[in-house]
N, C-alpha and C positions, 0 to 999 in steps of 0.2 A: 493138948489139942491133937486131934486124931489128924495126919493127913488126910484129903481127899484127894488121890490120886485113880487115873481112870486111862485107860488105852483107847486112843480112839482111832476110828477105821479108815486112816489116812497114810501114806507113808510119810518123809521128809526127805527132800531133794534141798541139798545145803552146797553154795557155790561160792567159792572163794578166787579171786582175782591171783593170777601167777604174773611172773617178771613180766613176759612179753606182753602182756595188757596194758600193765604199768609203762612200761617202755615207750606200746605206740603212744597212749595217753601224753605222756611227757614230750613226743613227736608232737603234739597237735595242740598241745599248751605250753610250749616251753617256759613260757615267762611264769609259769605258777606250776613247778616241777612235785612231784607225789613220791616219797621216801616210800620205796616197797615194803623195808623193813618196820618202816612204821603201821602197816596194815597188820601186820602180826597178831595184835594183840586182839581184844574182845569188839563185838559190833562191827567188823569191818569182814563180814560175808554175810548172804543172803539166805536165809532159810524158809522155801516153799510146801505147802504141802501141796500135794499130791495123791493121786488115786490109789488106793492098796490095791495090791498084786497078789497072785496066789506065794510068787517068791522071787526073787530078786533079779533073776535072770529076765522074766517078764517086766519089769520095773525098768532093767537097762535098755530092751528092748522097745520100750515105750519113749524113755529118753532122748534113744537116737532116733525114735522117728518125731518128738516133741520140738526138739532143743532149738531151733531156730528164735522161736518167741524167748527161752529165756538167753539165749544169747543174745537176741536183740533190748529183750530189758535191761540187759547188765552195758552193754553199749549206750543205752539211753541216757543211763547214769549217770555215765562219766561225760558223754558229749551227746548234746541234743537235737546237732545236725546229722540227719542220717545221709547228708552227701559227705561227709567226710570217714563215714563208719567203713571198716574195709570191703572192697567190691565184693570178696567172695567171701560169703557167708554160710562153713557146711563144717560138718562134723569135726571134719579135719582143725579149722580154726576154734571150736567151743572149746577139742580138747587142748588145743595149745595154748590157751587165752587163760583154762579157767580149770581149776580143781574141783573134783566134786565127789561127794558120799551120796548113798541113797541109804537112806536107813529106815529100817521098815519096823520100828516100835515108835513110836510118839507119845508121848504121855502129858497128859491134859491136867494142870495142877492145880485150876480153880472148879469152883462147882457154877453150875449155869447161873448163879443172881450176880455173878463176876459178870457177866456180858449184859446186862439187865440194870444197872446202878446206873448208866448214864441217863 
């Protein structure tokens, strides 16, 4: 059976939780504490797509002017009251909160009757 593999015209913006997210999180839930090292592994970050760019510089560029909303989804996550979310919300805190790639190939590994079967 032939793959059907196909590129499609999106980038991928992929966001992974670092200590100090964990940290405040564990601040604000203590009684139900979150093992960092157990986020390690598979399904424990988030993967967005995103608008394609002509090249990657334009893509981080877009990021830092984006990032609020997925900082704030990734905040939502873990705690649903946004009076407890930290007061300052900017660049500075995404990047210390959260890891991120931008990777500008995506590849699509079903053929459209995958989205069409339910």
């Amino acid at each position: 059976m032939k793959a059907n593999f196909a590129s499609i015209n999106r980038f991928a913006l992929i966001i992974r939780a670092k200590k100090p997210l964990i940290a405040w999180v564990n601040e604000v839930f203590p009684d139900d504490p979150v093992d960092f090292d157990a986020l390690q592994g598979h399904d424990h970050l988030e993967v967005f797509l995103i608008p394609e760019f002509p090249d990657l510089e334009e893509a981080q560029e877009w990021l830092e002017t984006n990032y609020l909303s997925f900082l704030e989804y990734i905040l939502e996550t873990w705690c649903a009251d946004s009076d407890i979310w930290p007061e300052i919300r900017n660049w500075t805190l995404f990047e210390k909160l959260l890891d991120y790639s931008i990777e500008s190939l995506v590849i699509d590994t079903v053929d459209d009757e995958y989205d069409e079967e339910e």
